[in-house]
Structures are given as C-alpha cells and as structure tokens.
Residue frames as qw, qx, qy, qz and C-alpha x, y, z in Angstrom:
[[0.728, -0.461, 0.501, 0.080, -22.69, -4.09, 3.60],
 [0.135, 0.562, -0.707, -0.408, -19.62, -5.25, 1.29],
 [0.908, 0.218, -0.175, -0.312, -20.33, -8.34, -0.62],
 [0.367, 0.605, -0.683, 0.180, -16.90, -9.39, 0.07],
 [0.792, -0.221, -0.564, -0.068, -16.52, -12.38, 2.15],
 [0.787, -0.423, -0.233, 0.385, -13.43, -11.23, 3.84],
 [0.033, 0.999, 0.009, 0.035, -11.79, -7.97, 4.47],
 [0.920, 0.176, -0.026, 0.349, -8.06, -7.66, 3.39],
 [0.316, -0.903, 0.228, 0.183, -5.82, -6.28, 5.82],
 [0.806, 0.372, -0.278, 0.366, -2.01, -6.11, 4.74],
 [0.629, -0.713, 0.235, 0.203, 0.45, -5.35, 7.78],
 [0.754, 0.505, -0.109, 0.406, 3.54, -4.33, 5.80],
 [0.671, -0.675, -0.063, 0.301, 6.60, -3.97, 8.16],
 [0.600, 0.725, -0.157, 0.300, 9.04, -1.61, 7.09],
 [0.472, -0.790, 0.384, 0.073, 12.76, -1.82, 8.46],
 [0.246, 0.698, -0.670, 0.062, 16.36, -2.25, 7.13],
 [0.230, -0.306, 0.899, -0.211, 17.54, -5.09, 10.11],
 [0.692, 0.076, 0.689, -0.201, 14.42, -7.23, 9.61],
 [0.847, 0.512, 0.073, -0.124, 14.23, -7.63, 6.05],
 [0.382, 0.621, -0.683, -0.038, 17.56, -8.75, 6.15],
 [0.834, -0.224, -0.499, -0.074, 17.03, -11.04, 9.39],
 [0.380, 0.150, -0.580, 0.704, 19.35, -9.64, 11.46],
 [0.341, -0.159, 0.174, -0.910, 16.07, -8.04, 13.30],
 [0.020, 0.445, 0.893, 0.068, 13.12, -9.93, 14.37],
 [0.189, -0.335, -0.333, -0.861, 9.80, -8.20, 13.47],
 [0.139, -0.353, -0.696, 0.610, 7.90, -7.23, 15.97],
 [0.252, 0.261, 0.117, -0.924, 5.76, -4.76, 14.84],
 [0.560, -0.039, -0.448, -0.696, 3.68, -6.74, 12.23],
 [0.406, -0.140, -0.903, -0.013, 3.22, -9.61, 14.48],
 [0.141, -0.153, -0.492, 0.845, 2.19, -6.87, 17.17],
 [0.320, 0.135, -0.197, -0.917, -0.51, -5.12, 14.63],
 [0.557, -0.070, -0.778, -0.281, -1.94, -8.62, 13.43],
 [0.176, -0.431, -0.762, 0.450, -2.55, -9.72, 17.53],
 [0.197, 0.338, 0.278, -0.877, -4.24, -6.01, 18.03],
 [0.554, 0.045, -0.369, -0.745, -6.53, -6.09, 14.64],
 [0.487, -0.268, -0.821, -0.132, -7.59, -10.41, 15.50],
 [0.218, -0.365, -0.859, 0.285, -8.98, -9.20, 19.01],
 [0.280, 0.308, 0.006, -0.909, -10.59, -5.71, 17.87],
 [0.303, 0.283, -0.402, -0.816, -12.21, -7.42, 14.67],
 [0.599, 0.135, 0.649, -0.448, -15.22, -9.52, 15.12],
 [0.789, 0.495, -0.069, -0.357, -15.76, -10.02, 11.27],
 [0.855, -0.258, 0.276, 0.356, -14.07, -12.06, 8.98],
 [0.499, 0.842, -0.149, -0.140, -10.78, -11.02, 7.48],
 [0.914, -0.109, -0.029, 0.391, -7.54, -12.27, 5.75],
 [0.342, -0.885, 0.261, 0.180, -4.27, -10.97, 7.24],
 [0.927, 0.159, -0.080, 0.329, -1.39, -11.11, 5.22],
 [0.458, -0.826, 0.145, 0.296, 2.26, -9.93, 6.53],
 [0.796, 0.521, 0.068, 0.300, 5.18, -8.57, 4.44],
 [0.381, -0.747, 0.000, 0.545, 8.19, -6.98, 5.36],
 [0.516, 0.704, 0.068, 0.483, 10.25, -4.42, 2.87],
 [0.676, 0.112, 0.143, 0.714, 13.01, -2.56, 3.49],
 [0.135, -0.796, -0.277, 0.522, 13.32, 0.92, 4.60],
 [0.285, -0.104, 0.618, 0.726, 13.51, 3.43, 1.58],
 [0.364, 0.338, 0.095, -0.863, 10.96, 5.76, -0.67],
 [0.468, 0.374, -0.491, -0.633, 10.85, 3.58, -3.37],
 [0.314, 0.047, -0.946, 0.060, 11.07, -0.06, -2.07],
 [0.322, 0.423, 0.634, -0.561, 7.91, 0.99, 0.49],
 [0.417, 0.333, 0.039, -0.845, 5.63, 2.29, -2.59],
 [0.347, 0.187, -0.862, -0.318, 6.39, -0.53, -4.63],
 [0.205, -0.210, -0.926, 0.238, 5.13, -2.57, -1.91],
 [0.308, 0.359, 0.685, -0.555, 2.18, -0.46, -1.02],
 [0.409, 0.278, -0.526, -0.692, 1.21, -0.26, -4.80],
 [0.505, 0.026, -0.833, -0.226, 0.94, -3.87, -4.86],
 [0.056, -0.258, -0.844, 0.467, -0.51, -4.58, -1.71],
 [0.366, 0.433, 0.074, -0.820, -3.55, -2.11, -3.14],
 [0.375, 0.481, -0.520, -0.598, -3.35, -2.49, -6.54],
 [0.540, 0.191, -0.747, -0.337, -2.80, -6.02, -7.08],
 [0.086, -0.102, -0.876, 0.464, -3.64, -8.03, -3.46],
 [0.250, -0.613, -0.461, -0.591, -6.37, -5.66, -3.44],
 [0.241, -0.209, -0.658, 0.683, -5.87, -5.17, 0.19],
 [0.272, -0.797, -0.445, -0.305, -8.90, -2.96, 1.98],
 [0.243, -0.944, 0.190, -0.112, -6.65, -1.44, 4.73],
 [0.828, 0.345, -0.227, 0.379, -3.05, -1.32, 4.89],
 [0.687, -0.724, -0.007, 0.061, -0.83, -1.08, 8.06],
 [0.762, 0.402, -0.353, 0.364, 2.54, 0.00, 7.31],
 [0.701, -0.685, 0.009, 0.200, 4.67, -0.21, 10.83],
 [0.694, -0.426, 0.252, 0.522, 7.96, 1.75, 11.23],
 [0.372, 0.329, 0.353, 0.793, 9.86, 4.43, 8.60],
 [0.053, -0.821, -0.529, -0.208, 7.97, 6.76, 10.40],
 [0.453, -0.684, -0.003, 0.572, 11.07, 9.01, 12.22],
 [0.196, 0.956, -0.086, -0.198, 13.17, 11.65, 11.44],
 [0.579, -0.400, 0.573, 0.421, 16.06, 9.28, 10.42],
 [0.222, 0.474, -0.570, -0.634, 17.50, 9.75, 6.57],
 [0.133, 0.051, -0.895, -0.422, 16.37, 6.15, 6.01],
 [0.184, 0.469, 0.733, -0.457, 12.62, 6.61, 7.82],
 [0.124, 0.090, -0.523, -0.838, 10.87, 7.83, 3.78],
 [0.110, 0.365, 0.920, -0.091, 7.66, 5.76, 4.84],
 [0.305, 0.725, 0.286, -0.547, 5.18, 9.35, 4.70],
 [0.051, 0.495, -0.442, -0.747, 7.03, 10.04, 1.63],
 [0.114, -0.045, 0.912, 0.391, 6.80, 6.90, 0.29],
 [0.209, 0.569, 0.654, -0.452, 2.52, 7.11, 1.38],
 [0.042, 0.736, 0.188, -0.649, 2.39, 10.08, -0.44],
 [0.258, 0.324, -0.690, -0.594, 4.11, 9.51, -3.93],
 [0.089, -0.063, -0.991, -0.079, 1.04, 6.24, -3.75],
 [0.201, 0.481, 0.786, -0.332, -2.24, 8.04, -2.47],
 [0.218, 0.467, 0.335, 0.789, -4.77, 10.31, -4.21],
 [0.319, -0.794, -0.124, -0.503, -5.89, 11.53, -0.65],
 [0.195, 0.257, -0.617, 0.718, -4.34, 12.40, 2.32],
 [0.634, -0.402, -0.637, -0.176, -5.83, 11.79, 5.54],
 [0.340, 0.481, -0.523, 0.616, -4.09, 13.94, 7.98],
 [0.688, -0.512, 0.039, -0.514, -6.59, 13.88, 10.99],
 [0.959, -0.076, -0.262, -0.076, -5.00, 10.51, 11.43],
 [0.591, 0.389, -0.293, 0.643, -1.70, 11.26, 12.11],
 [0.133, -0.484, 0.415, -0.758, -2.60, 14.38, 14.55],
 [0.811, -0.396, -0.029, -0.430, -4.93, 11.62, 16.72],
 [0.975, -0.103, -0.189, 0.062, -1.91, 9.41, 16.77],
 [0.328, 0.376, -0.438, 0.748, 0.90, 11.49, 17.58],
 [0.320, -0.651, 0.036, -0.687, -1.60, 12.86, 20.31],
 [0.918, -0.273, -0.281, -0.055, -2.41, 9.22, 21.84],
 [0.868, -0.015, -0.188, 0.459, 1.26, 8.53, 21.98],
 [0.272, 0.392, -0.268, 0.837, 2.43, 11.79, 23.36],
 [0.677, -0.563, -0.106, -0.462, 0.33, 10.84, 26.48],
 [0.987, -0.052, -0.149, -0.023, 3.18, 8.30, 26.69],
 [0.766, -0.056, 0.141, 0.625, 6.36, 9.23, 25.38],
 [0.032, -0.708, 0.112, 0.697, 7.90, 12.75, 25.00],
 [0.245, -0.376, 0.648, 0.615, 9.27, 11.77, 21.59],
 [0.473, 0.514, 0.668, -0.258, 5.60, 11.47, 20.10],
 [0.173, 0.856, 0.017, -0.487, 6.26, 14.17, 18.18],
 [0.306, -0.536, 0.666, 0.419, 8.77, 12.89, 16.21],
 [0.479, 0.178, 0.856, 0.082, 6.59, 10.43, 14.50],
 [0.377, 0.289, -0.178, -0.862, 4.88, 11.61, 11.12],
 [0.270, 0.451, 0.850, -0.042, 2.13, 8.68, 10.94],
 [0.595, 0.207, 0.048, -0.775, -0.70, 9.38, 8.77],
 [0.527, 0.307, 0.741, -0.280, -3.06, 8.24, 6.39],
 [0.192, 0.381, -0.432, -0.794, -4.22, 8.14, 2.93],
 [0.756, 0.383, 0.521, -0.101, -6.52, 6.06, 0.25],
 [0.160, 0.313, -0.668, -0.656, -5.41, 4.92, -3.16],
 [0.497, 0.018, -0.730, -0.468, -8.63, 3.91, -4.45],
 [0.700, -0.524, -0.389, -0.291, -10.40, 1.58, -2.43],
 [0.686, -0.138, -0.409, 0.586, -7.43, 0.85, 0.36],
 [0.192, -0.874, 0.286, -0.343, -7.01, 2.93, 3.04],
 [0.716, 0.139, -0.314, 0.608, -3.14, 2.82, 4.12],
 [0.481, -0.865, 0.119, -0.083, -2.39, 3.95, 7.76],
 [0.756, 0.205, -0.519, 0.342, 1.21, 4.27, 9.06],
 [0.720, -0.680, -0.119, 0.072, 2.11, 3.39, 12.39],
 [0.008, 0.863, -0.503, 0.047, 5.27, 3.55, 14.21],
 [0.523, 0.320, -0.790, -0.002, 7.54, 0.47, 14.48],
 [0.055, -0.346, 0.743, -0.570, 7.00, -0.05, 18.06],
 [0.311, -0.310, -0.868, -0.231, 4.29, -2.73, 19.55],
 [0.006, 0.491, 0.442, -0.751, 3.34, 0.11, 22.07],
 [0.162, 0.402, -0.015, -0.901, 3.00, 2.58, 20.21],
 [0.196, -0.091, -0.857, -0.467, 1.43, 0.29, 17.30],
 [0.093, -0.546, -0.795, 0.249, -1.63, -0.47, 20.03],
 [0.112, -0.546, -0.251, 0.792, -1.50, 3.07, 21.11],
 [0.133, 0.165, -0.547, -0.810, -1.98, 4.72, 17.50],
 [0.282, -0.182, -0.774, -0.537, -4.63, 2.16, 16.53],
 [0.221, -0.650, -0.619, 0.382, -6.69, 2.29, 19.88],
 [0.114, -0.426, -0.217, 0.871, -6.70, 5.98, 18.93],
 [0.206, 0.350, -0.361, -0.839, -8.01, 5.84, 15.44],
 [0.011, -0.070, -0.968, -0.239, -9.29, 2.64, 14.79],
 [0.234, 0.424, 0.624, -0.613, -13.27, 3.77, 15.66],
 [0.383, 0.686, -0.070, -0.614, -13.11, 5.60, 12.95],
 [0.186, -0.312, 0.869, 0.337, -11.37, 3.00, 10.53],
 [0.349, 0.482, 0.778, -0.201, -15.05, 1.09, 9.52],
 [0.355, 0.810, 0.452, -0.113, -16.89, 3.57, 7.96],
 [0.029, -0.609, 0.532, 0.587, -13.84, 5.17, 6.33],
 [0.237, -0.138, 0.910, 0.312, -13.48, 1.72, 4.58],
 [0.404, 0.350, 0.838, 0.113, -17.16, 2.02, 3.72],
 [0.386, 0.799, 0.142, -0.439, -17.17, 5.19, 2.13],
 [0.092, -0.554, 0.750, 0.349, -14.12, 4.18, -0.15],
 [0.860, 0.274, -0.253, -0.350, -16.02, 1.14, -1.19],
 [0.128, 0.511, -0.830, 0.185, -13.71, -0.97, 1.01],
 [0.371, -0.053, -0.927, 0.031, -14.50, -4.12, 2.94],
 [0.714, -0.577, -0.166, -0.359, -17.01, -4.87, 5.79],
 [0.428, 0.230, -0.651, 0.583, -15.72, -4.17, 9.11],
 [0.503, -0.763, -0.062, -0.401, -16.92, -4.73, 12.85],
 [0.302, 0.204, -0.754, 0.547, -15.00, -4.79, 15.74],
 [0.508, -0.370, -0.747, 0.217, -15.91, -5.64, 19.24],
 [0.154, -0.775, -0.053, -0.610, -17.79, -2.70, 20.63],
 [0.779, -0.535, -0.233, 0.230, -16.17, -3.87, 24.47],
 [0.681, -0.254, 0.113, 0.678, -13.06, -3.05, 23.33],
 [0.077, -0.386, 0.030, 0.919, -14.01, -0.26, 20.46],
 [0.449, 0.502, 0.626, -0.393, -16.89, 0.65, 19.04],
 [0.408, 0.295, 0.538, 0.676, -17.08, 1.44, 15.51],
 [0.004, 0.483, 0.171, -0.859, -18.39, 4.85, 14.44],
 [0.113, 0.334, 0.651, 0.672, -20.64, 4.56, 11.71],
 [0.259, 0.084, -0.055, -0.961, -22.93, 8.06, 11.59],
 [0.456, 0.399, 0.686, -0.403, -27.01, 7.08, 11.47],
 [0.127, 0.102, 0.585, 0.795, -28.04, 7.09, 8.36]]
C-alpha cells in the first residue's frame, strides 16, 4: 500500500471555447463527479483547463506529472479528428509508455452508444509514476470510457509506484491479480 496519504488525480480539460470562457466546462466537472462516487479512498482532485493544441496540452501534462506530481491524469476532449484535436499527440511527445489497450476498451464501450465512437483516439500512457488517460470531451462518453477501464486503473497505479486506490466494489470493483 502507498504511503501517500492522498492520491492525486488531475482532470485537465482541454478545449479552445472554455479556456477562453466563451464555453462552460463540462467535462472536468463531469470526470471529478464520476471519480468522487467510484473512489472510496482518499484523494485530492485538482481541475485545470488548457487550450486545445500539441504543445499547450504537454506543457500542461508535464507539469501536472512532473511538478504537481499527480498519480493519474484525466485529460477530457482534443481527442477527434479536428486539426485543433492534438491531445494523443500531445500524450505521446510526454509518455515513455503507451498504453493502447485503453483506448481500444474505450472506443469499444462508446461504440455501444454512438456510431461516431470510432472517431475518438483516447488512450493511455505513464510518464514515470502518473498514468495519463484521455477521454473524450463529452460527460457521456467521459462516464462511458471510465466505467470501461477504470477496474483496471488501481493496480496499474500500483505497479508504476503510483498512489493507493479503492473504489466501491458496488459500482466497480478494482482488479488487483492475487498475489
């Protein structure tokens, strides 16, 4: 078990309209409600939005790793096939592993839903201790995605040397292998 008191989620919202204001954010306030009634431990939640854009997301998930120290990181949205949707890219120029399993479990979920599942390139990765999931923007699909993967999310975090995580086995059991 981590020594850590509290496990440090970051919920970083990427999008153009809200991080100017002309948008309200919906997606991080959407992720934050889903992770407080899954997660039974304690942990602290902080929310940031950033601009869509390769460089202006890594920055921010550098530091939300690096320096916050964050244990899992939720970036919502940048995840289409629009010119300004760079969020994998951005994932990718920031981890030193890829995680793709995630992605295909979350495109699957949500293509139970919505034709346009497909569209989405969510994954996953770890810099270092932090595993960094992206979602899509939506507060569906945000549930959907994380109700699909999240089981597995725990014992990721504790082979990485990440925080201590339990969630509410009603709603989803963790997977952690017998030892």
């Amino acid at each position: 078990m981590s020594t850590k008191a509290a496990a440090r989620i970051a919920i970083l919202t990427v999008s153009d309209r809200a991080s100017k204001g002309e948008y309200q954010d919906r997606g991080g306030p959407a992720a934050e409600e889903w992770l407080r009634r899954i997660i039974t431990t304690p942990v602290e939640i902080l929310r940031r939005i950033t601009p869509d854009g390769r460089a202006e997301v890594a920055d921010e998930l550098r530091d939300l790793a690096d320096t916050w120290q964050a244990d899992l990181i939720l970036a919502t949205g940048g995840t289409g096939p629009s010119p300004r949707d760079q969020t994998p890219e951005a994932l990718a120029d920031v981890i030193h592993m890829e995680l793709p399993g995630f992605g295909e479990a979350m495109r699957a979920a949500n293509g139970k839903v919505v034709a346009t599942a497909i569209l989405s390139r969510q994954t996953a990765g770890i810099r270092g201790k932090t595993l960094i999931i992206t979602l899509p923007g939506s507060p569906n699909a945000i549930a959907t995605s994380l109700e699909a993967v999240f089981a597995a999310v725990p014992y990721c975090l504790d082979l990485i040397g990440g925080g201590w995580v339990e969630t509410d086995p009603a709603i989803i059991k963790a997977h952690r292998p017998k030892s």
